[in-house]
Structure formats: structure tokens, C-alpha cells
One Martini backbone bead per residue (centre of mass of N, CA, C, O) as a GRO file, in nm:
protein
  112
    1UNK     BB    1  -5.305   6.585   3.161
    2UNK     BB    2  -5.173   6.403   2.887
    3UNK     BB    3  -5.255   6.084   2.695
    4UNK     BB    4  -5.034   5.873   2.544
    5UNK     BB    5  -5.084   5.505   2.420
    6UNK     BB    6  -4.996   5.123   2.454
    7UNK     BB    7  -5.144   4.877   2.399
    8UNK     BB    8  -5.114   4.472   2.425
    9UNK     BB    9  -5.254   4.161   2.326
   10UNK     BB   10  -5.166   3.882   2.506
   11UNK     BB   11  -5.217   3.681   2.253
   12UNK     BB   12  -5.228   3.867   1.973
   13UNK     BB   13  -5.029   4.113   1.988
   14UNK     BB   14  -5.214   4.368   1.922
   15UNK     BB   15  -5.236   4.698   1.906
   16UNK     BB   16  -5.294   5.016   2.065
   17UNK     BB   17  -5.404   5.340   2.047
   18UNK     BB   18  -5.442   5.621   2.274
   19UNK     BB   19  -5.627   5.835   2.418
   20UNK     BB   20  -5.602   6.077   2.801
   21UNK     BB   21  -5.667   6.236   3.074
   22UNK     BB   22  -5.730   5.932   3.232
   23UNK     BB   23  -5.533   5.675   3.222
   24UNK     BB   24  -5.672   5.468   3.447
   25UNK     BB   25  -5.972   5.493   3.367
   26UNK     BB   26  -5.916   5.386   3.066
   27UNK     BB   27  -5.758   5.086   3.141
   28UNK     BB   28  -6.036   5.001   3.288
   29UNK     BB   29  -6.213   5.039   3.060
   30UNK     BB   30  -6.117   4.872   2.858
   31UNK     BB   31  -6.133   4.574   3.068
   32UNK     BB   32  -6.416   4.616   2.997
   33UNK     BB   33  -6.515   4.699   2.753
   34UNK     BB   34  -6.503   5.013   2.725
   35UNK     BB   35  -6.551   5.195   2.399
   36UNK     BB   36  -6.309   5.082   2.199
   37UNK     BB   37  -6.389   4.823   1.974
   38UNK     BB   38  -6.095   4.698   1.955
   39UNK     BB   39  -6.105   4.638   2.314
   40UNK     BB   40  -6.342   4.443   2.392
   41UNK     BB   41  -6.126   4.216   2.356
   42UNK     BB   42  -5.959   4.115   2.579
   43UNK     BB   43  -5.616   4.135   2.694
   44UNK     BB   44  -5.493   4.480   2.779
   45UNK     BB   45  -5.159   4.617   2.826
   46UNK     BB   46  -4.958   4.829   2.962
   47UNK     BB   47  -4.638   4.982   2.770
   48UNK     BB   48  -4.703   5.269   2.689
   49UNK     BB   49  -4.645   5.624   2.799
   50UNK     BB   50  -4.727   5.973   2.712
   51UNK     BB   51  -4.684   6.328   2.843
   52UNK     BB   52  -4.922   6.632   2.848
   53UNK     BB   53  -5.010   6.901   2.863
   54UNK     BB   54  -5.110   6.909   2.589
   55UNK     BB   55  -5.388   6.841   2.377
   56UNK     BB   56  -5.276   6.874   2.100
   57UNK     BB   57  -5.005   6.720   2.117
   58UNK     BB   58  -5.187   6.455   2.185
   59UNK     BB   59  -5.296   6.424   1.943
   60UNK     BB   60  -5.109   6.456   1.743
   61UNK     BB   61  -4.959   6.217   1.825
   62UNK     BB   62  -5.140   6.010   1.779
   63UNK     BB   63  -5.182   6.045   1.467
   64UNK     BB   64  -4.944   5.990   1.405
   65UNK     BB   65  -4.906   5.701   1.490
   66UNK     BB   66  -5.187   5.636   1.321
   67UNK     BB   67  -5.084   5.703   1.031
   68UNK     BB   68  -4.761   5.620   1.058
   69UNK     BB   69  -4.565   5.361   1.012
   70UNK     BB   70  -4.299   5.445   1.138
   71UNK     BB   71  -4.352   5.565   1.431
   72UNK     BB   72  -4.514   5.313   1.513
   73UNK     BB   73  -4.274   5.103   1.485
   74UNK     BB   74  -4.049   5.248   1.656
   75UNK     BB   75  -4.221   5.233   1.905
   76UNK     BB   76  -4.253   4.903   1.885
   77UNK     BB   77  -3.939   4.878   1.953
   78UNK     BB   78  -3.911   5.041   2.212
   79UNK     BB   79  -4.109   4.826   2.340
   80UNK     BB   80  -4.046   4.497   2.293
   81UNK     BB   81  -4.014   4.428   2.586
   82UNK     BB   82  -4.270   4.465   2.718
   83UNK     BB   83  -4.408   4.283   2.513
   84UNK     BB   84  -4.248   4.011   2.587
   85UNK     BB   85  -4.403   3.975   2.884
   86UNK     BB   86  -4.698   3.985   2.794
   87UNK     BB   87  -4.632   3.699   2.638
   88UNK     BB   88  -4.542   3.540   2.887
   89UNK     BB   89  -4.798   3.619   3.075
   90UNK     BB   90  -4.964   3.419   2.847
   91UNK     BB   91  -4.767   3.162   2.740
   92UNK     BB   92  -4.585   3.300   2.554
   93UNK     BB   93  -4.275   3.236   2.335
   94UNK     BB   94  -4.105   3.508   2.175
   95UNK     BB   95  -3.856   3.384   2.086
   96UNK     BB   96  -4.024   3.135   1.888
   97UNK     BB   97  -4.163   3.323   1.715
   98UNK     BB   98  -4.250   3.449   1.414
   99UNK     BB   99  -4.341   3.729   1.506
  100UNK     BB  100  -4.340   4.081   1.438
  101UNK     BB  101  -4.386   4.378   1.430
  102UNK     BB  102  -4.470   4.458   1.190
  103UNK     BB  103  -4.666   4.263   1.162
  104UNK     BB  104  -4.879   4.388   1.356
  105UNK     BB  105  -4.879   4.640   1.239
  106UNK     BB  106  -5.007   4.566   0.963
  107UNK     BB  107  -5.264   4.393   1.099
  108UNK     BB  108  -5.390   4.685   1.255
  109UNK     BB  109  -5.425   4.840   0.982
  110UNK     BB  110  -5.566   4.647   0.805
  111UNK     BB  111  -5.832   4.750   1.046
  112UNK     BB  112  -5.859   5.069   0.986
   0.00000   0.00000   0.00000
């Protein structure tokens, strides 16, 4: 199986996709801050990921989500409530916050 996943940084909120054969051992990885430059700091918790039996569909997928606007904002809306638990176990009130997922989105985009 292949894995498309989506990480989720519990202060900043801010979101990462990533591609993975092992997926368990993937988000070991992250926690520990080896592999990808964006994820080696902070606490980052898996919120949604999709299996692929394919390595190309895994990958076109992965693809698709990192450089559509649309597609991966779609996919953290549909997944806004495991977001907002991600940040009460942080210790912040997700509804009181002035941050929207698009924001989240943007601010992501613009570090890539």
C-alpha cells in the first residue's frame, strides 16, 4: 500500500502533505524531525490520510493536493474537525480563533 497523509502542526496549525510507503514509520520519522526541512520542528499530529494500492495514483495524488489550491483546501475542510481537536489538545479554542483553514492554506503555499 501507498500513503497520501496530512499532517498538522498542533501551535501553528499549519498543514503538510506528504507521500509514504511505511506510514507508521513515516510519522515516527516526522516526530523525531527526520526526512522533510518543514516538519522537523514542532508537534505535528496525522489528521487524514488515503491508501493507494498504486505508487503512481499515491503520488499523482500527493501532486494534485501540493499544487491545486482548490483540491487541498477541499480536503482540510473536510477534515476541519480532527484539525480543531489537534488544537484543543494544544491548548487553544479553535472556535475563538480568527484563523480559517484557507488562511492556514495560504500561509503554507507561500512557504513553498
Amino acid at each position: 500500500m501507498f500513503y497520501v497523509y496530512v499532517l498538522i502542526e498542533e501551535k501553528s496549525g499549519e498543514s503538510y502533505i506528504g507521500f509514504s510507503k511505511d506510514l507508521k514509520k513515516r510519522i515516527v520519522e516526522h516526530r523525531q524531525g527526520v526526512g522533510a526541512k518543514f516538519t522537523k520542528t514542532g508537534m505535528w499530529h496525522l489528521v487524514y490520510y488515503e491508501a493507494f494500492l498504486s505508487k503512481k495514483d499515491a503520488l499523482t495524488r500527493e501532486r494534485k493536493l501540493k499544487q491545486n489550491g482548490n483540491a487541498r483546501h477541499q480536503l482540510l475542510r473536510r477534515v476541519k474537525g480532527s484539525i480543531d481537536w489537534v488544537k484543543i489538545g494544544a491548548g487553544e479554542e479553535p472556535w475563538k480563533t480568527t484563523r480559517s483553514i484557507g488562511r492556514v492554506c495560504k500561509r503554507r503555499n507561500a512557504l513553498s
